[in-house]
C-alpha positions, 0 to 999 in steps of 0.5 A: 414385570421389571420396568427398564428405566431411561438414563434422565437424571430427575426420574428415580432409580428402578430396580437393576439400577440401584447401585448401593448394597443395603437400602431400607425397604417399605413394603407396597402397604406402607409397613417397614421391612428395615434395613435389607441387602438391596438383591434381597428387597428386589427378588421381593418386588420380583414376587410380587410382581412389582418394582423396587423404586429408590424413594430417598438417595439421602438418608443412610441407608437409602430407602427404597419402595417396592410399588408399581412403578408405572402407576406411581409414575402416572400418578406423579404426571396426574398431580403435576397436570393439576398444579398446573391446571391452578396455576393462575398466570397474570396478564397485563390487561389494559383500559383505555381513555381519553383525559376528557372523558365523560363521568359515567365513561370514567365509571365504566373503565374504572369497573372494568378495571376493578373486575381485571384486578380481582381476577389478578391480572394487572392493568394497564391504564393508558390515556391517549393524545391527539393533535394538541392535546399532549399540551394537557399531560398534567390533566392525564396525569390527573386522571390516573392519579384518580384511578390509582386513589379509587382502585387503592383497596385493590391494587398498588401502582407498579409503575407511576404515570408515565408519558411514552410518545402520544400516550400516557400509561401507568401500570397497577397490579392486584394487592396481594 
C-alpha cells in the first residue's frame, strides 16, 4: 500500500520519493538489514505491504525504515498533541488594591497572589488613586515594596513599582 506523499519540506521522504542509490535499511522489528540498493529496500517494504520511510538524510548512506507510514504518522501527531496538552502558558494575572488597605484585605491579595505564583503565572500588582489620593504614591510604593518582600521565597520582581497614570503597578513572576 504505497502512500503518495505531498511536497512539504518537514515531512519525511516515502518510498518512490527517495532519490539516492544506497540507504542503510532497518527492518519493521528494528533488526539491521545494512547497507542495500534503495530498489532493493522498496520491493522489501512492497512484500509486506509496508512503506520504506527516509529516517536520516544525514548520515551516509541515509538510513531508511520499512514501516507503516500512516501509523508512524498518527503517532508523531499523538505525541506532538501531548507535548502540547503539558505545555503550561503563563499568563499575567492581576491583584488589585488600594494604599489604605485594611490588614486582612492585605492577607487576602496577598494569598491570591501566592496561589497565581505557584501555578506559574505572573502577577500584576496594581494600587489604584482616586482624587488626591496620587499625592500618596510613596505610601503605594510602600506597599508593593511589602508585597514583593512577603512574596520573595516565590517570585522576583520583573518590573520595579512603577506609577502609570491613576495607577501604580509592579510586575512579579514565579522564581524558577
Amino acid at each position: 500500500m504505497p502512500i503518495e506523499r505531498r511536497n512539504n519540506r518537514n515531512l519525511p521522504q516515502v518510498n518512490d520519493n527517495i532519490r539516492v542509490p544506497k540507504v542503510r535499511a532497518i527492518d519493521a522489528d528494528g533488526s539491521q538489514l545494512g547497507i542495500i540498493d534503495t530498489r532493493e529496500a522498496l520491493r522489501m517494504a512492497e512484500e509486506k505491504e509496508l512503506d520504506l520511510v527516509l529516517v536520516s538524510d544525514k548520515a551516509d548512506p541515509p538510513v531508511c525504515k520499512i514501516m507503516d507510514y500512516g501509523k508512524y504518522q498518527f503517532e508523531q501527531k499523538k505525541k506532538a498533541q501531548e507535548a502540547k496538552r503539558k505545555q503550561h502558558n503563563a499568563e499575567v494575572k492581576e491583584v488589585k488594591m488600594r494604599y489604605k488597605i485594611e490588614e486582612h484585605d492585605y492577607h487576602v491579595r496577598l494569598s491570591q497572589a501566592e496561589r497565581f505564583l505557584k501555578s506559574g503565572d505572573k502577577v500584576k500588582a496594581t494600587i489604584m488613586f482616586r482624587g488626591r489620593e496620587i499625592q500618596h504614591s510613596n505610601l503605594a510604593e510602600d506597599l508593593l515594596k511589602r508585597m514583593a518582600t512577603d512574596l520573595k521565597d516565590l517570585a522576583e520582581v520583573q518590573q520595579a513599582p512603577k506609577k502609570e497614570g491613576r495607577s501604580m503597578m509592579m510586575l512579579l513572576s514565579p522564581k524558577k
